[in-house]
N, C-alpha and C positions, 0 to 999 in steps of 0.2 A: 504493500500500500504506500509505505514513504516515497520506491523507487517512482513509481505514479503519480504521486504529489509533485516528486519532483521536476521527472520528463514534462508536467501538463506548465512547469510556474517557468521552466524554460522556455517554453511554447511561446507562453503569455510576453515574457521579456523580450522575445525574438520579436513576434509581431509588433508590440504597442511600441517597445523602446527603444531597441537596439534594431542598426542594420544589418542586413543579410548578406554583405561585401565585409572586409580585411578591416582589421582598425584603422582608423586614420588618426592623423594628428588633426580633429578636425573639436568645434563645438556643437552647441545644440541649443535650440528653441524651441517652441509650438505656443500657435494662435488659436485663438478659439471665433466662432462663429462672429460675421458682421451683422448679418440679421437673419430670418429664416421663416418659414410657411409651411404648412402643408395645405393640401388643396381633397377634398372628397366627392367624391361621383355623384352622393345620393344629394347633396346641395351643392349643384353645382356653378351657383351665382358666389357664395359664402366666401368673404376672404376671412384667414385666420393667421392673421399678419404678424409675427414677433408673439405668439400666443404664448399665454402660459401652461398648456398643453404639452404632451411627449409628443414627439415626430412620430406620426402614423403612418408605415408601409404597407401594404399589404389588402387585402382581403378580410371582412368581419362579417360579423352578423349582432353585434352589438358591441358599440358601432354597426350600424349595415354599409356594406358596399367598397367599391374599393379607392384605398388613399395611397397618396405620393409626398412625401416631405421633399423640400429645398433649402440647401444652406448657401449664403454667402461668406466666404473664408476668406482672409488676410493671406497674403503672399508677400505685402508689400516688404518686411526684414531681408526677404532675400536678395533685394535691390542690391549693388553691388556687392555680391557676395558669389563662394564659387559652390553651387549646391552640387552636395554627393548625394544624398538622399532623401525622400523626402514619404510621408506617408501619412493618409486621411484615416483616422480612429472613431467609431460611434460604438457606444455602451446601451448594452440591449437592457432597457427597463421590463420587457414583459414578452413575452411570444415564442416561436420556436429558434431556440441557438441552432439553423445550419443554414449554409451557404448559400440560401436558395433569394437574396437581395443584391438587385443590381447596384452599381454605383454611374451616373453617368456625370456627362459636363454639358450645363445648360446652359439657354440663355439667361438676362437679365430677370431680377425678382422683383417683388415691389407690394403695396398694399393692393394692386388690382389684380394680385393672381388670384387666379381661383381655379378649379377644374376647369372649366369652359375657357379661361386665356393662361392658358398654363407657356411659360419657356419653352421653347424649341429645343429637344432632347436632342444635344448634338456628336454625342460621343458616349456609346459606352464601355465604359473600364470594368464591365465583368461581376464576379461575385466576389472577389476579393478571397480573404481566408477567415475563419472564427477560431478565436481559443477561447474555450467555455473548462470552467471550473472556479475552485475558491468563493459559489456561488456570485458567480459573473458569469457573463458573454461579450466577448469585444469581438468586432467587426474590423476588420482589415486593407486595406487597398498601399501599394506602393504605386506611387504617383511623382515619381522624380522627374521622368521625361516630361510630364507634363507643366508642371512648375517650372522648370526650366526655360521651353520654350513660350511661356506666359510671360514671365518674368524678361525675356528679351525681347520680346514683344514691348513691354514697358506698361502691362498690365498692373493693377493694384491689388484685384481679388478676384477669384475663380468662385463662379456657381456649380453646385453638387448636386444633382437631383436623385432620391432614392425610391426605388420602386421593384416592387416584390420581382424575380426573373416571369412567374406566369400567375399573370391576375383572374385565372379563371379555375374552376375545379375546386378541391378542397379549400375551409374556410384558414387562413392562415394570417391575423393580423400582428403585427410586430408593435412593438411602441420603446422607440429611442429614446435616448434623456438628449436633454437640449440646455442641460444647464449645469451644473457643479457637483457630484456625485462625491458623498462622505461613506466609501466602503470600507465594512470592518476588514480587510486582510489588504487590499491594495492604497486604502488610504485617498484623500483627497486629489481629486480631480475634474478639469473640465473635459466638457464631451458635448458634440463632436469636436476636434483638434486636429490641426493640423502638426507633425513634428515636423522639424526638418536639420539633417546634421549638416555641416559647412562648413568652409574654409572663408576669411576672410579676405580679398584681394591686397596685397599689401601698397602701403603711399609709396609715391615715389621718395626715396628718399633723400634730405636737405643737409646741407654741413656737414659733409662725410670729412670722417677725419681720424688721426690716427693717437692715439694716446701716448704722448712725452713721460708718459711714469714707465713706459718698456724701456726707459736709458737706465741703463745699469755702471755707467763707464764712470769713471773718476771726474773730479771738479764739478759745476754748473749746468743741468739737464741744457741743452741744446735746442737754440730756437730753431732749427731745421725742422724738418718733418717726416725726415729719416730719421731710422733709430736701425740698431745693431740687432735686431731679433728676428728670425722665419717664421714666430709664430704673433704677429703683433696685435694690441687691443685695437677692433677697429671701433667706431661709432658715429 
């Protein structure tokens, strides 16, 4: 049972935290949601704009009928920066843990979405992966290529749209947290989140110059800017 415990809490770090490339010498952030919607079939004039509600995917019957959540995420930290990796995180408050929710890239959101003027579903990135245990479910997607090519773009934030892979047949409604999640084993966090690990671009740099304390030679350090050493202090 520990060895289980364990395999499943490595799972959990590989997804949420940690990349699935070589260490870098790199740092680390994540953004949480700009604002966010979801939109339902059975009213579908109804906006539910920045709701205090859970993000609903899926298919119900109470709730009836079927819903699509949308987030708008922050990219903008990656602005001059050199991203290695990058990955979308949501925490499943209720429904079935398996892989069966798309993740796509939409268009623009706003308080007039509703079912009937929903964003142009323009890309989908799939099912992603889930690690369920420690009574949780995290949802998964690695999204580096795509922040990348946003970000030179000169974009500031990417729309997310989520919606069950098949909205038809058995009932299966999901319900996401959309807001700051206090769990007993993983501890405080927001959700949905973008992480993303990076390298910083380095400045150009000014007043390069060589350190007078490398003179080791008798009398008066020397106002030159040579010094007698192969291995000198630069800065």
């Amino acid at each position: 049972m520990k060895r289980v415990l364990a395999l499943l809490c490595a799972f959990f770090v590989t997804l949420v935290i940690m990349p699935p490339t070589p260490a870098h010498a790199s740092a680390s952030t994540s953004t949480v949601k700009l604002a966010w919607t979801y939109v339902a079939q059975a009213d579908p004039k109804a906006s539910h704009w920045n709701s205090a509600d859970g993000a609903l995917v899926g298919t119900g019957v109470q709730p009836p009928g079927v819903f699509r959540s949308f987030f708008r995420m922050d990219i903008s930290p990656m602005h001059g920066k050199k991203l290695l990796h990058a990955t979308f995180s949501g925490y499943l408050k209720s429904g079935a843990c398996d892989p069966t929710v798309e993740l796509w890239v939409t268009g623009q959101i706003g308080p007039e979405t509703t079912w009937r003027n929903q964003p142009a579903w323009k890309r989908n990135l799939g099912t992603g992966t889930v690690a369920d245990g420690f009574d949780s479910c995290f949802f998964g997607w690695r999204i580096g290529d795509l922040v990348r090519d946003a970000v030179a773009r000169g974009e500031r934030h990417l729309t997310f749209g989520m919606r069950a892979a098949s909205e038809v047949g058995p009932r299966n409604l999901r319900v996401f947290g959309t807001d700051q999640v206090n769990h007993p084993y993983w501890g405080r966090f927001d959700t949905p989140a973008l992480r993303f690990w990076y390298n910083t671009v380095p400045e150009v740099p000014t007043d390069p110059a060589i350190s007078l304390d490398d003179f080791c030679g008798p009398g008066s350090r020397p106002e030159t800017k040579f010094v007698p050493t192969t291995t000198p202090t630069l800065s």
